[in-house]
C-alpha positions in Angstrom: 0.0 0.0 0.0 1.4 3.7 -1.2 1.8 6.0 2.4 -1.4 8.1 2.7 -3.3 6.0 0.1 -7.0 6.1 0.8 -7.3 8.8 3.0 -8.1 12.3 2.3 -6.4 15.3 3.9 -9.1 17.3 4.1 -11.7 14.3 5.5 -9.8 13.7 8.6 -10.4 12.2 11.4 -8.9 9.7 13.9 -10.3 6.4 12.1 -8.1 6.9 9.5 -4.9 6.7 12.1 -6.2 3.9 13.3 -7.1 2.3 9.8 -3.1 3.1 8.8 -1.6 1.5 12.0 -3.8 -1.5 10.9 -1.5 -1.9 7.4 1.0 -2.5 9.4 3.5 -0.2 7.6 4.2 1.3 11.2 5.6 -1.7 12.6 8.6 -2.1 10.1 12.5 -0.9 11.3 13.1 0.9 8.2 9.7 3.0 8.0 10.2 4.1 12.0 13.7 5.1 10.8 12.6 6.9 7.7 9.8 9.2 10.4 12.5 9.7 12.9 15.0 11.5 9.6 12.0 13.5 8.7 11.3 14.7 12.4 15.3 16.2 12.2 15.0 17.2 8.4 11.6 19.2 9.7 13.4 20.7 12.6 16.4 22.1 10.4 14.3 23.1 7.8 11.9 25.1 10.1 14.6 26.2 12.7 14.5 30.0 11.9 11.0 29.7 12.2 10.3 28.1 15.2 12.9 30.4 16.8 11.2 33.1 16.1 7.5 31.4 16.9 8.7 31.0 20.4 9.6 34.7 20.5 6.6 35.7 19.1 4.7 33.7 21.8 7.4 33.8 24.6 9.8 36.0 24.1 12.3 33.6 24.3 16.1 34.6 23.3 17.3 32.4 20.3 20.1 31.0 23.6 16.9 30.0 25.6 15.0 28.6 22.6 18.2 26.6 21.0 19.3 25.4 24.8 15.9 24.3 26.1 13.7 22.9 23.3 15.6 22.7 19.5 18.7 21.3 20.9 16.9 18.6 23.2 14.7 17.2 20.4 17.9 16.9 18.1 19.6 14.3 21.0 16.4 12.9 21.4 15.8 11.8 17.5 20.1 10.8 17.1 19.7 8.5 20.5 16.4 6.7 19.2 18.0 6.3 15.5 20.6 4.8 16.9 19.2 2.5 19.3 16.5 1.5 17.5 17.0 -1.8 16.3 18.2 -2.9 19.6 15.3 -1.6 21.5 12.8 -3.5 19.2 14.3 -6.9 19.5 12.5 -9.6 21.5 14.0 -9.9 24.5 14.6 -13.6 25.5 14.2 -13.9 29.4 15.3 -17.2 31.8 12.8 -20.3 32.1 12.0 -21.8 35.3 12.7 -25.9 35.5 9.0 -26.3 34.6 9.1 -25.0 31.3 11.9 -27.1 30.4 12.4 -27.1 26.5 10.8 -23.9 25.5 11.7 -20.4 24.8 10.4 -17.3 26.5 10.9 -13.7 25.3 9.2 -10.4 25.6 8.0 -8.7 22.3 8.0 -4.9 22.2 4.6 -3.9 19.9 2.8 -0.4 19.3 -0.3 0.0 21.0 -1.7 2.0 18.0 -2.5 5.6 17.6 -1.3 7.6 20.9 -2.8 11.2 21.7 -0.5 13.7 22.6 -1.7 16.6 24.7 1.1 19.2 24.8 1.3 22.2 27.1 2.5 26.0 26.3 5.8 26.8 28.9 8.0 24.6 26.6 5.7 24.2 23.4 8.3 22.8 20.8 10.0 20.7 23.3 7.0 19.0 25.1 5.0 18.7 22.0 7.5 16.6 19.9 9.5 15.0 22.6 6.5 12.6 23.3 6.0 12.1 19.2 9.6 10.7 19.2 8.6 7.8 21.5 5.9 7.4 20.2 6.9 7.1 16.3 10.1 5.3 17.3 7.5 2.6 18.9 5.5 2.5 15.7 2.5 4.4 16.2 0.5 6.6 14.4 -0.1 9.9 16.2 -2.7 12.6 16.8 -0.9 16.0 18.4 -3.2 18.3 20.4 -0.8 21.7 21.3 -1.7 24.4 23.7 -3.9 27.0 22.3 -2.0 29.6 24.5 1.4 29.6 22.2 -0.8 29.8 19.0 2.2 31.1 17.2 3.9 27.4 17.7 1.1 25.8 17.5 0.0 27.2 13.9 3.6 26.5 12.8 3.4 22.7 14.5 0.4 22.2 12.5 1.9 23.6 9.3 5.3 21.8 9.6 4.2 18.5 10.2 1.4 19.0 7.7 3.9 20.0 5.1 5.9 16.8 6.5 4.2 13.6 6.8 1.1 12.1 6.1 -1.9 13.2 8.2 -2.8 9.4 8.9 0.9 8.7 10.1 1.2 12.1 12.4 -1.5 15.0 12.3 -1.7 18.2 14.4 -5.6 19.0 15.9 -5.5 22.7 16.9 -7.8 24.4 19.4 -8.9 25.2 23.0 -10.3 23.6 25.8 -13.5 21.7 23.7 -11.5 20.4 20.9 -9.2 18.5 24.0 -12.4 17.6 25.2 -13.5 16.3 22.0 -10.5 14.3 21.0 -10.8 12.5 24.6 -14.3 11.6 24.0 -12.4 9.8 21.1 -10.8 6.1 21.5 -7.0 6.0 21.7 -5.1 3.3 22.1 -2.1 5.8 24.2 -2.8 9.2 26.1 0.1 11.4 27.1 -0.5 14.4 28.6 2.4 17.2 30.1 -0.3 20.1 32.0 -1.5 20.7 34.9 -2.3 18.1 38.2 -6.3 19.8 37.7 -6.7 18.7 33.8 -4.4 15.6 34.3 -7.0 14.4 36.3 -9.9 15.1 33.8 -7.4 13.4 31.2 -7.5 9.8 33.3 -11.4 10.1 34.0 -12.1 10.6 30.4 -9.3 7.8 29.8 -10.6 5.2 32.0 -13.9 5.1 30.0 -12.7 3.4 27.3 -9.7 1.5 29.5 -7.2 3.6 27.9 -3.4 3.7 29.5 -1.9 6.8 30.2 1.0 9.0 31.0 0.4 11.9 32.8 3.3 14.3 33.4 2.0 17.1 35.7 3.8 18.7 38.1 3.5 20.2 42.1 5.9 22.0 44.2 9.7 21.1 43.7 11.4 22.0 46.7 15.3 23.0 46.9 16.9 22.5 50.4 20.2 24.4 51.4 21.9 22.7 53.7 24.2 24.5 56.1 27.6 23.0 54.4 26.6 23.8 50.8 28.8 25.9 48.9 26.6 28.8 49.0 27.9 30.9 45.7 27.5 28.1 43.3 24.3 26.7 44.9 23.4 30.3 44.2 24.6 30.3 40.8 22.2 27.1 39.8 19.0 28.0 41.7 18.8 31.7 39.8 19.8 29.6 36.3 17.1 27.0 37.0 14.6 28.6 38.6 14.3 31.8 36.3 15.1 30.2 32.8 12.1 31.1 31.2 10.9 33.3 33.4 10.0 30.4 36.3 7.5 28.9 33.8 9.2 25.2 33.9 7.4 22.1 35.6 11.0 21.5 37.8 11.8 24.3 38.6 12.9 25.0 41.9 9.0 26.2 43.4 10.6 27.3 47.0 13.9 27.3 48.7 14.3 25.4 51.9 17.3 26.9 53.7 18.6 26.4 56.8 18.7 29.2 58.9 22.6 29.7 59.7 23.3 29.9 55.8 20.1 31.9 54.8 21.6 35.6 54.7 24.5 34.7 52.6 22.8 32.5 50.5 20.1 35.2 50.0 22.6 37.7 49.1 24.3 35.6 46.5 21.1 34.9 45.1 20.3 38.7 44.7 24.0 38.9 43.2 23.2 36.3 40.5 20.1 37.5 39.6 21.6 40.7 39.0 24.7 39.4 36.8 22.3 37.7 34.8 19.2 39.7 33.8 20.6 42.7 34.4 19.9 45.6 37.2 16.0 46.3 35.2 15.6 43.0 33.8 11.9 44.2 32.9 14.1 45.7 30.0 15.7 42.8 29.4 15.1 41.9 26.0 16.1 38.5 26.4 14.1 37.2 29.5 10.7 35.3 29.1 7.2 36.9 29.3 4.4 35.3 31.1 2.2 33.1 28.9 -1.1 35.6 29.3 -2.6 38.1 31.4 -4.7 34.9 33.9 -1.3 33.9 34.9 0.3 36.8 34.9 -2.8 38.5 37.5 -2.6 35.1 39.4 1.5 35.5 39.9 0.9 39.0 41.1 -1.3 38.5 44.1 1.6 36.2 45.1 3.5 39.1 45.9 1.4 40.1 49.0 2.5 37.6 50.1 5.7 37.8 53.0 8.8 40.2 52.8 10.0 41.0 49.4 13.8 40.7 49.5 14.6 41.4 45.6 12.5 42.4 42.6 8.8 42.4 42.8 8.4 44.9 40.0 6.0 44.0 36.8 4.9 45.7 33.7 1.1 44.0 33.0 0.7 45.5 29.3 4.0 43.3 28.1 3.1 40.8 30.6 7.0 40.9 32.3 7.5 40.2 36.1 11.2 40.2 37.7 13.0 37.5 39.2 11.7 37.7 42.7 12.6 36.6 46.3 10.1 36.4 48.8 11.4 35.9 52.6 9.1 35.4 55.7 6.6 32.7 54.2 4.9 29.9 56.1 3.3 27.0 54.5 -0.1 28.7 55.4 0.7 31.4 52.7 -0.9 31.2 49.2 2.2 31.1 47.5 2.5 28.0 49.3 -0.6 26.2 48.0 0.0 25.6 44.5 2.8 25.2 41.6 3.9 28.9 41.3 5.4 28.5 37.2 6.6 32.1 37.4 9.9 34.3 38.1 8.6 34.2 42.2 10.4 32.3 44.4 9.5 31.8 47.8 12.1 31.0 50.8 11.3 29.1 54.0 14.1 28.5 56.8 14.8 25.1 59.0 17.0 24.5 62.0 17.3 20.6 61.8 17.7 18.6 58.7 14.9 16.1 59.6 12.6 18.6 60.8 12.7 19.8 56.6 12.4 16.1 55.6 9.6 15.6 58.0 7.9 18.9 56.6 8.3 18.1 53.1 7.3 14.8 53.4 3.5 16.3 54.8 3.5 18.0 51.2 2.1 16.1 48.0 5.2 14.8 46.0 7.0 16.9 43.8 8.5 16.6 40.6 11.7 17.4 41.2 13.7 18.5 44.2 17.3 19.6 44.9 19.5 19.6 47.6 23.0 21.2 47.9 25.2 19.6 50.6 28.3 18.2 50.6 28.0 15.1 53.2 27.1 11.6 51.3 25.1 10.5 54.4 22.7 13.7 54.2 22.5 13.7 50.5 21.2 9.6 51.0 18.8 10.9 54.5 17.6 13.6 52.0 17.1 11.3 48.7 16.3 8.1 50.0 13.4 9.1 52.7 11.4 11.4 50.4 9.2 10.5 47.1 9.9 12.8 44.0 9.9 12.4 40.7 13.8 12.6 39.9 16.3 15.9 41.0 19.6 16.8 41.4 22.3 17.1 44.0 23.9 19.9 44.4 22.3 21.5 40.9 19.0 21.9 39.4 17.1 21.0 36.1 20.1 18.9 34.6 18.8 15.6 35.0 16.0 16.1 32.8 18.8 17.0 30.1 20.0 13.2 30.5 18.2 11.0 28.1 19.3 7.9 29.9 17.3 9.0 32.9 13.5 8.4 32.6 11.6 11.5 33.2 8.4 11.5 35.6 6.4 11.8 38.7 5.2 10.1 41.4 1.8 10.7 43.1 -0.1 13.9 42.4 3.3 15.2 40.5 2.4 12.6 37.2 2.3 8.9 36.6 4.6 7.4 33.9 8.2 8.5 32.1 9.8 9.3 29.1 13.3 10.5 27.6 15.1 8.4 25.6 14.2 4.0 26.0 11.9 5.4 28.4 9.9 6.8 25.8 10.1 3.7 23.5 9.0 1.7 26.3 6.5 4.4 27.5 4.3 3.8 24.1 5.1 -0.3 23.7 3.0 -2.9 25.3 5.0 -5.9 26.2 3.8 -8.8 25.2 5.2 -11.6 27.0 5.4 -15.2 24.7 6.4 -18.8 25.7 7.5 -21.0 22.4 7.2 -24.5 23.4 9.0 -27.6 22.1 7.1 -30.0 19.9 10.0 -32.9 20.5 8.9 -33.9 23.7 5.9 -33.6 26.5 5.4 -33.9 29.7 2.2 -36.2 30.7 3.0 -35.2 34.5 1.4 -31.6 34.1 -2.1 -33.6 32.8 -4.9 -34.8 34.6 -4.8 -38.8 35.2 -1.2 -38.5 36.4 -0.3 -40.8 39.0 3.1 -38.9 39.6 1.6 -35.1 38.6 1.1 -33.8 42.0 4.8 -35.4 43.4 6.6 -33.5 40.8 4.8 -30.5 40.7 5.5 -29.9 44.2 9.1 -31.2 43.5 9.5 -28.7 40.3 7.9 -25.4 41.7 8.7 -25.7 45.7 
């Protein structure tokens, strides 16, 4: 069958992704190999405009942009291509003494056309990301992006259009009812990267039709500052990862946790940083990130009421810019404290004892991420071995998710499921388990009417 025979680009709908995964042409080494080339060939040829998409949308510098969502997808695509083949063989697995004579192996197969469901903070980056596990798995893809970048998500929908066949890989633009109306819909796969409120709509509408999931969400990542960190570089990372793009990044660093005999230097180097980065105005910074829209920007600014305002704190609501901002004196009671900030606001709370912080942070829902800067091994294990997260750092922030050996995901209210790299293959693969049995011999034992069955049954599987 010739790709995209049949189906009619201007008749679609998610049958026909379903009707191509049934062909089969999905399923075959070279055709996976063949989508993954055109997802980089897309990327290059469309890399001047997606720069300036995400400008348009985001203000983000052509630095930011490249670092945090062209760059990643490129590794992304070069570590499937190349690990393809391996990752798709059946994987042969040990026999107990019982199944004597026969083979057992695990085959990795596509479950069939997977919804993607994108969010805006990182809207190149978290839209296609997902697409590469889910094509390198061989499935046929419908892509939902946020109607809140609609600068990247007009240019997803023209690239990929321009790209591949729409029964293969197709873009569905829209707001709130169109993801409503593609959920109603039966997919085999749902991933969806938003927030823990829609993530939960996502696995009720899900669950209707039985359908698996992976919900990355989010929830307040916490980074502690112990008393032996080294205070200037611990500095140094928290303003890079918790202000890249202006705060608006699922693990970034939602509060500091600081012990109290390191909290005034810390704080001090943390004004210094923000300063040699963005600049002494950085509202006239050209280069930092804007706030999505004028809902989350409002919500971000009633923040600020909230306890003692240490650095920044100044905003500019017509081109929706707020500056990197410290907030001291906060409590958990505080309404910063209730919910995922995603914004340039970051909130500091103080300890005395170590395992008074553990014990507080362990009373909070589980967070994506969290980091902790110390130099003892026994307190980085206490600190990473006694509390749930999704993934983190030690003494940085963000880089793990840059690591496409490390599975990405949370745990709890912060997301159920991972992806990055096999992860991803795996993530949109069912694994079907097989036994090939021998035809040269048989065991009467294991049948009714045996005198000796139940002897060696015991014997075998005690």
């Amino acid at each position: 069958m010739k790709e995209g025979a049949g189906y009619d680009r201007h008749q679609w709908n998610s049958c026909y992704a379903k009707a191509y995964f049934q062909e089969g042409l999905t399923r075959d080494y070279k055709f996976r190999i063949k989508q993954l080339n055109l997802l980089t060939k897309m990327l290059k040829d469309y890399e001047s405009d997606i720069l300036d998409a995400l400008h348009r949308d985001l203000n983000k510098s052509e630095y930011e942009a490249y670092a945090t969502e062209i760059g990643f997808l490129y590794g992304e695509i070069d570590l499937h291509r190349n690990r393809l083949k391996e990752w798709m063989e059946p994987a042969k697995v040990k026999n107990p003494l019982s199944h004597k004579g026969s083979k057992s192996y695990i085959i990795k197969e596509p479950y069939g056309t997977a919804l993607v469901i994108s969010p805006w903070n990182y809207p190149i980056n978290l839209a296609l990301a997902p697409v590469i596990g889910a094509i390198s798995a061989g499935n046929t893809v419908v892509l939902k992006p946020s109607e809140l970048t609609p600068n990247v998500s007009a240019l997803l929908n023209k690239m990929i259009a321009n790209t591949f066949d729409p029964a293969l890989f197709k873009v569905i633009e829209g707001g709130k009812e169109t993801s409503e109306e593609l959920l109603d819909q039966h997919f085999d796969y749902i991933f969806f990267t938003g927030s823990v409120q829609v993530g939960k709509s996502v696995m009720e509408k899900a669950s209707r039709h039985l359908t698996p999931v992976t919900l990355e969400l989010g929830g307040k990542s916490p980074a502690i500052i112990h008393k032996d960190a080294k205070l200037d570089l611990a500095a140094k990372r928290i303003v890079w990862g918790k202000f890249m793009n202006a705060g608006q990044t699922c693990i970034a660093p939602d509060y500091l946790y600081v012990h109290r005999d390191v909290k005034t230097k810390l704080l001090a180097k943390i004004k210094k940083y923000i300063k040699i980065f963005y600049g002494r105005q950085p509202l006239e910074n050209n280069h930092f990130t804007k706030i999505v829209n004028k809902q989350h920007f409002d919500r971000l600014s009633n923040y600020l009421n909230n306890g003692t305002l240490i650095t920044g704190g100044n905003t500019d609501r017509e081109n929706l810019k707020m500056e990197p901002t410290l907030l001291d004196n906060i409590g958990w009671q505080d309404e910063v404290m209730k919910e995922e900030i995603f914004g340039p606001i970051l909130p500091v709370l103080t300890y005395i004892d170590l395992n008074e912080a553990i014990d507080n942070i362990r009373d909070q829902e589980k967070p994506l991420a969290l980091y902790y800067f110390g130099e003892k091994e026994h307190e980085q294990r206490l600190v990473t071995e006694t509390l749930s997260f999704g993934g983190g750092c030690i003494n940085d922030t963000l880089l793990h998710i840059a690591n496409p050996n490390l599975p990405f995901g949370g745990v709890g209210m912060s997301g159920i499921g991972s992806y990055h790299g096999k992860a991803s293959f795996d993530t949109f693969s069912h694994a079907k388990s097989m036994t090939k049995q021998t035809t040269k011999f048989d065991y009467g034992f294991r049948y009714p009417g045996s005198k000796l069955g139940l002897k060696l049954i015991k014997k075998i599987m005690k």
